[in-house]
BADOPA-232187 format. One record per residue (C-alpha): residue number from 1; x negated, y negated, z negated; chain. Coordinates in nm, 2 decimals, always signed. Layout:
<sites>
SITE num      u      v      w cadena
SITE NUM      X      Y      Z      A
...
</sites>
This chain:
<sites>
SITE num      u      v      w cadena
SITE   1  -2.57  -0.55  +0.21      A
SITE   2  -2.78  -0.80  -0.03      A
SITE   3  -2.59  -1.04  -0.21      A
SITE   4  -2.75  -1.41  -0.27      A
SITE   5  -2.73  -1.63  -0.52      A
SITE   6  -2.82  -1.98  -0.57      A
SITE   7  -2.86  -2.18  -0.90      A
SITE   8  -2.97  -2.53  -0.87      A
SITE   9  -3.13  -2.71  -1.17      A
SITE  10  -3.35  -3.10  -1.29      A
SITE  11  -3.68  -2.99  -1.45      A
SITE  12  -3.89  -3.30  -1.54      A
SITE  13  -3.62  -3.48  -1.33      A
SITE  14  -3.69  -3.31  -0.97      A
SITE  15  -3.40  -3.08  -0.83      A
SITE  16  -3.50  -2.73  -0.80      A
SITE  17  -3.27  -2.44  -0.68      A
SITE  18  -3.36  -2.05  -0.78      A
SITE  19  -3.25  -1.78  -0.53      A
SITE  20  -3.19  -1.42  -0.66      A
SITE  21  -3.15  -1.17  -0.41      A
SITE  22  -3.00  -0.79  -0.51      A
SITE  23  -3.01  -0.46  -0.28      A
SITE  24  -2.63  -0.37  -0.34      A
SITE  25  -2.63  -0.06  -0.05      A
SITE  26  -2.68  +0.21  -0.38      A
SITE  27  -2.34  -0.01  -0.53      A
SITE  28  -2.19  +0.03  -0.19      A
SITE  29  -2.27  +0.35  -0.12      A
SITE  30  -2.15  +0.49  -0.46      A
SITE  31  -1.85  +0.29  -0.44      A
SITE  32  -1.79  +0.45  -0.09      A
SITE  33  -1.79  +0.79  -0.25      A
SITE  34  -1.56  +0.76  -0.49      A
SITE  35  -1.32  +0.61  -0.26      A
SITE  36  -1.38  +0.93  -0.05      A
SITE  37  -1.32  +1.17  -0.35      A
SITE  38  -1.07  +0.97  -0.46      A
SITE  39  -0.89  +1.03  -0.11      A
SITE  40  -0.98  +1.36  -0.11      A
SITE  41  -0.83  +1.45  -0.44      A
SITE  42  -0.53  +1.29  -0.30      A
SITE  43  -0.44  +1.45  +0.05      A
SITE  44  -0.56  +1.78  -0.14      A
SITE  45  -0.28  +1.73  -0.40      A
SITE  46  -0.01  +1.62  -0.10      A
SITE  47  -0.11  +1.93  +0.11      A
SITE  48  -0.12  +2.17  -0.17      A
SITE  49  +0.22  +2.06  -0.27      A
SITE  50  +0.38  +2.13  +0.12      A
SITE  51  +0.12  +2.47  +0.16      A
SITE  52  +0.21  +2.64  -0.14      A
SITE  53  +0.60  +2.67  -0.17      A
SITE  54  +0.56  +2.76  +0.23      A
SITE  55  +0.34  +3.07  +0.16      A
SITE  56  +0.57  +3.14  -0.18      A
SITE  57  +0.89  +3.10  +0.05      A
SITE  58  +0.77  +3.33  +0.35      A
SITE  59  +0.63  +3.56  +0.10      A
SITE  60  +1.03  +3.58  -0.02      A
SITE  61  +1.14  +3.60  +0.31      A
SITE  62  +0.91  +3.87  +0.42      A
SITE  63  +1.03  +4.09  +0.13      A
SITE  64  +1.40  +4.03  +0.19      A
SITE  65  +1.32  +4.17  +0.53      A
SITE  66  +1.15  +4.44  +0.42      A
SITE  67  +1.43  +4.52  +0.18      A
SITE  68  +1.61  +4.60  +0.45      A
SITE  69  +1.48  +4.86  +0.59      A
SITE  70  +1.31  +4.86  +0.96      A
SITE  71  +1.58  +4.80  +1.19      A
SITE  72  +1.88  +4.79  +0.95      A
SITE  73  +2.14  +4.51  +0.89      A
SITE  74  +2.02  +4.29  +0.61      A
SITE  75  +2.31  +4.25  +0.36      A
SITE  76  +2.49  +3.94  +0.33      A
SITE  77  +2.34  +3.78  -0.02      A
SITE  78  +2.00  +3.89  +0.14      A
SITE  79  +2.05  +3.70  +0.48      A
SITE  80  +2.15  +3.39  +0.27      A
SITE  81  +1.86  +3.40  +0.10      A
SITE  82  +1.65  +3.45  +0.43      A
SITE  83  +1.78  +3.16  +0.53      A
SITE  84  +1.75  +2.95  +0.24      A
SITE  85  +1.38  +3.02  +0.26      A
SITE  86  +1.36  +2.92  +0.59      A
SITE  87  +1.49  +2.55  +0.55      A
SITE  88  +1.32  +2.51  +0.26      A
SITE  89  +1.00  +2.60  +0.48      A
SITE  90  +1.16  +2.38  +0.75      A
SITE  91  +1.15  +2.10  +0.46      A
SITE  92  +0.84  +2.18  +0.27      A
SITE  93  +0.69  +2.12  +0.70      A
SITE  94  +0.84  +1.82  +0.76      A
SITE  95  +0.68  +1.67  +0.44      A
SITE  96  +0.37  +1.80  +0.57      A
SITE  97  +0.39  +1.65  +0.90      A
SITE  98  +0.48  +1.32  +0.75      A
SITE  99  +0.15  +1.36  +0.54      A
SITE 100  -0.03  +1.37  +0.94      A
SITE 101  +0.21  +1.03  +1.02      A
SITE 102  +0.13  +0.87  +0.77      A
SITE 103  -0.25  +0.93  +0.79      A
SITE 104  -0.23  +0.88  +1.16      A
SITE 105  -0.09  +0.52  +1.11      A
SITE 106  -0.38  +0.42  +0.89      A
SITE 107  -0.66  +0.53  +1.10      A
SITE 108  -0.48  +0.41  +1.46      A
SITE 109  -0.43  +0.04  +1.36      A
SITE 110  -0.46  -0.19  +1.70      A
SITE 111  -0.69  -0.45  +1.70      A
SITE 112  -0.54  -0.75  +1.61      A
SITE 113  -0.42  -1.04  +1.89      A
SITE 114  -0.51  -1.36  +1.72      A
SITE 115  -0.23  -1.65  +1.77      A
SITE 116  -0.23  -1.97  +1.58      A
SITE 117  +0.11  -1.95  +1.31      A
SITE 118  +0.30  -2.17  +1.11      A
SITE 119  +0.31  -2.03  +0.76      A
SITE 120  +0.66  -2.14  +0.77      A
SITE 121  +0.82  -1.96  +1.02      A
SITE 122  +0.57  -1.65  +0.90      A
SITE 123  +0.76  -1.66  +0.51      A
SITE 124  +1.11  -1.78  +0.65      A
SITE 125  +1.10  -1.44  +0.89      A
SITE 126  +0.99  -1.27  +0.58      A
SITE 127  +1.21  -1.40  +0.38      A
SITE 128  +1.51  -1.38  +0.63      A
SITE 129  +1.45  -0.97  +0.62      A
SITE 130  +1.43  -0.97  +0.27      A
SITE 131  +1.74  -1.12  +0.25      A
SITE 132  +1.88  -0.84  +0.47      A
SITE 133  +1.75  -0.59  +0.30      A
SITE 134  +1.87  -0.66  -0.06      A
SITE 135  +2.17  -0.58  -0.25      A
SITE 136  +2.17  -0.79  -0.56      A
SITE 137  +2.33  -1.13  -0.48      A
SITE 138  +2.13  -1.31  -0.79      A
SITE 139  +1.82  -1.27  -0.60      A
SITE 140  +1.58  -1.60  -0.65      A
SITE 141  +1.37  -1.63  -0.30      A
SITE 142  +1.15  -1.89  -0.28      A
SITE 143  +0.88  -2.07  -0.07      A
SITE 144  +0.62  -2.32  -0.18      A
SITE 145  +0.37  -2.44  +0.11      A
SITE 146  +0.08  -2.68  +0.03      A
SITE 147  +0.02  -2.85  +0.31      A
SITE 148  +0.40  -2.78  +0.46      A
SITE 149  +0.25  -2.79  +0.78      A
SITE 150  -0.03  -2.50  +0.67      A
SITE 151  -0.17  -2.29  +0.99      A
SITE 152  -0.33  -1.97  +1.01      A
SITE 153  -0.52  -1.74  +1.30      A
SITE 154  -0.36  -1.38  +1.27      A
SITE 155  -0.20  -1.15  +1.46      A
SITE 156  +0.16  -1.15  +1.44      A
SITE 157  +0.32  -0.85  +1.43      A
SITE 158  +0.01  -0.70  +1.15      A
SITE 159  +0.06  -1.00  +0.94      A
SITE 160  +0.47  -0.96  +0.92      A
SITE 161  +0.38  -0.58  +0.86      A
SITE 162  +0.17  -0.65  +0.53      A
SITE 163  +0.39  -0.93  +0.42      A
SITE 164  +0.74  -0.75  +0.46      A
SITE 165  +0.55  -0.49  +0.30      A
SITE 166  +0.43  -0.67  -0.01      A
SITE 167  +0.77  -0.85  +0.00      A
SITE 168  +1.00  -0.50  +0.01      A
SITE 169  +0.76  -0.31  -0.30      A
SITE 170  +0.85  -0.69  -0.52      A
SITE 171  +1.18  -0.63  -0.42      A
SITE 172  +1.21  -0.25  -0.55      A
SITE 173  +1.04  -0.37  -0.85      A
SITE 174  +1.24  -0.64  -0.97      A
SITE 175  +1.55  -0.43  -0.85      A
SITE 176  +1.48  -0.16  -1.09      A
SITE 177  +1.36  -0.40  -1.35      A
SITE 178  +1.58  -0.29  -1.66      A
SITE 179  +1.55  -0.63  -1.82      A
SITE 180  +1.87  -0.86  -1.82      A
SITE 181  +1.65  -1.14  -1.64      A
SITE 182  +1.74  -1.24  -1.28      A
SITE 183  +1.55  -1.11  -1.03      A
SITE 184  +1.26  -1.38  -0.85      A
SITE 185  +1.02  -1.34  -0.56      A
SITE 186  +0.76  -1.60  -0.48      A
SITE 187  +0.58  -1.73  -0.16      A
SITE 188  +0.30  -1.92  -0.25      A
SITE 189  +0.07  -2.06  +0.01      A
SITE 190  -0.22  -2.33  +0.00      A
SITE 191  -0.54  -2.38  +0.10      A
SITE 192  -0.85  -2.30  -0.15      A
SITE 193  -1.17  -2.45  -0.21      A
SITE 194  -1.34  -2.29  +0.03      A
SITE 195  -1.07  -2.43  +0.34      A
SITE 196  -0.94  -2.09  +0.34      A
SITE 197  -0.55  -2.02  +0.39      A
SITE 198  -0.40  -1.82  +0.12      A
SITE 199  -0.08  -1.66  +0.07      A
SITE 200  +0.06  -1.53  -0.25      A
SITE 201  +0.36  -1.26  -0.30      A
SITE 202  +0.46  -1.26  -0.67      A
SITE 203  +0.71  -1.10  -0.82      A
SITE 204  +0.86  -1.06  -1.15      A
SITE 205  +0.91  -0.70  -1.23      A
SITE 206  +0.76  -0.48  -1.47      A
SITE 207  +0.38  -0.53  -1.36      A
SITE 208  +0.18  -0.29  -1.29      A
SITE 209  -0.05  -0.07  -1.56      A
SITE 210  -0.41  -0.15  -1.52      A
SITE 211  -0.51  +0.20  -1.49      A
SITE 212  -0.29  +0.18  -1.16      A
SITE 213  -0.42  -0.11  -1.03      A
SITE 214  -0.75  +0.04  -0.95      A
SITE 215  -0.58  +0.28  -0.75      A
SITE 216  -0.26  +0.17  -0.53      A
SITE 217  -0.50  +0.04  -0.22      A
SITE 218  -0.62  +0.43  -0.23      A
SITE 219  -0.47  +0.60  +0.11      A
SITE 220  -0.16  +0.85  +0.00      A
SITE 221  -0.15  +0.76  -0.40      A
SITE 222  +0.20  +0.68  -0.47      A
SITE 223  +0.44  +0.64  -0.81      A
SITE 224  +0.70  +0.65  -0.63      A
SITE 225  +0.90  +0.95  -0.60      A
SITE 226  +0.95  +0.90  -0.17      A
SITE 227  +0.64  +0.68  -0.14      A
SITE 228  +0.40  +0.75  +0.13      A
SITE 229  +0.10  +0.59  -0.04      A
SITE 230  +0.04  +0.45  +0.25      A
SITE 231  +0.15  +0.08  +0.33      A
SITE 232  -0.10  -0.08  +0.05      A
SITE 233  -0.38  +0.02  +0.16      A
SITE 234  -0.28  +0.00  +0.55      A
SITE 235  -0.21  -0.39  +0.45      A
SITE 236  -0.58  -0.38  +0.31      A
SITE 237  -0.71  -0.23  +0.62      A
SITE 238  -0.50  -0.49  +0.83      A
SITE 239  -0.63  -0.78  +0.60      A
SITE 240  -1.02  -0.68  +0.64      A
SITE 241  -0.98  -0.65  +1.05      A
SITE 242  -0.83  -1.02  +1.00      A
SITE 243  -1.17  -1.09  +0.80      A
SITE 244  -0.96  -1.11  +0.50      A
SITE 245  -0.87  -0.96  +0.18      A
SITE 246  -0.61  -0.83  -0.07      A
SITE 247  -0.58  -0.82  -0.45      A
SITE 248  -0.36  -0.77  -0.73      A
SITE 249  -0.31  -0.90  -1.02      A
SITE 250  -0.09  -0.80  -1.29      A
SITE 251  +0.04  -0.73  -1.63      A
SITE 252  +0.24  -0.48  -1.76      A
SITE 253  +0.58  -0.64  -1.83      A
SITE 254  +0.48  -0.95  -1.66      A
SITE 255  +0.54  -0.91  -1.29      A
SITE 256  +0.29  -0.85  -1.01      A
SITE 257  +0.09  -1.15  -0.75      A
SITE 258  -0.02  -0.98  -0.43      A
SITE 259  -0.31  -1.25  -0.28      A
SITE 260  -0.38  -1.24  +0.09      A
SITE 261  -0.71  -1.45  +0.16      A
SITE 262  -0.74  -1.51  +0.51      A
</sites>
């Protein structure tokens, strides 16, 4: 938890380096808090939503009932009602328990099996389900790989997870793009200056606000209407148990780049 840096310098024509060293464990931990409250605030919100219309529904229910009178028929308009109540209790539960899934799936991730893979067949897999999964004809897919013969150490299975994942939001973004521009997805993948391998998902859709930004890797926040919230910040979690990580970077009206650095 210290971070170290290094500036090298000539005085009076001898090389000199100065080391700074900073305590960042008070950064970290704060950071760490706020992600917690942050994720707090969040499951609060998605449970409240689910808990509340159940207790207002069985409250209905219980007076329907009542209504009645102990032990007599409930009329007809009532019993509909009755049992409106109930599925929308059934419904508000399901939500609920998909809530549970969806958390469950972040915190169970297996431990990654490391294999050596060709980035190639990793984007044309990608790319091949992509295909599959999209509707508009006019869809621009392509791959750019620097060296074409570019390896990486991953686990299989996690990395397709987070790529098709990346890959599937760009396409719902440039799908419901109201521009008259045709719709493009990128693969970018390279080496950087550091001999790491890099892989790049961009997109050009409506970007994302900056406000936003700071918060789609936070467990369960979602804009989308039957998002999870869950399968950004499951790709971070997958990416940091690779020894990786993953960023955004965007601008409203200018498309999105998702950058995996392995």
């Amino acid at each position: 938890q210290l971070a170290v840096r290094v500036s090298r310098f000539q005085l009076q024509g001898e090389p000199h380096a100065l080391a700074s060293i900073q305590d960042l464990r008070n950064e970290l931990e704060e950071k760490e808090m706020e992600a917690w409250q942050e994720l707090t605030s969040v499951l609060t919100h998605e449970i409240m939503n689910s808990v509340a219309p159940i207790s207002s529904l069985a409250s209905t229910a219980e007076r329907r009932l009542d209504a009645g009178g102990n032990g007599a028929a409930i009329a007809p308009d009532e019993a509909v009602d009755v049992r409106e109540a109930i599925e929308a209790i059934e419904r508000r539960t399901d939500s609920l328990m998909n809530v549970v899934d969806a958390y469950r799936s972040f915190t169970d991730i297996p431990s990654p099996e490391f294999e050596v893979l060709a980035v190639e067949d990793v984007l044309d897999n990608v790319c091949r389900l992509l295909r599959a999964q999209s509707e508009d004809q006019n869809l621009s897919l392509t791959t750019a790989i620097d060296p074409p013969d570019l390896t990486l150490t991953a686990d299989p299975d996690l990395i397709d997870q987070v790529l098709l994942n990346l890959a599937l939001n760009a396409l719902q973004a440039v799908e419901e793009d109201d521009r008259a521009r045709p719709p493009r997805i990128a693969f970018r993948a390279y080496v950087d200056r550091r001999s790491r391998p890099v892989i790049q998902v961009e997109d050009n859709g409506p970007g994302i606000p900056e406000d936003v930004q700071e918060k789609i890797f936070v467990p369960f926040f979602t804009t989308k209407e039957d998002g999870s919230g869950i399968g950004l910040s499951l790709s971070r979690q997958i990416m940091r148990l690779h020894g990786g990580s993953l960023s955004v970077r965007s601008e409203e009206g200018d498309g999105a780049v998702f950058t995996l650095r392995f």
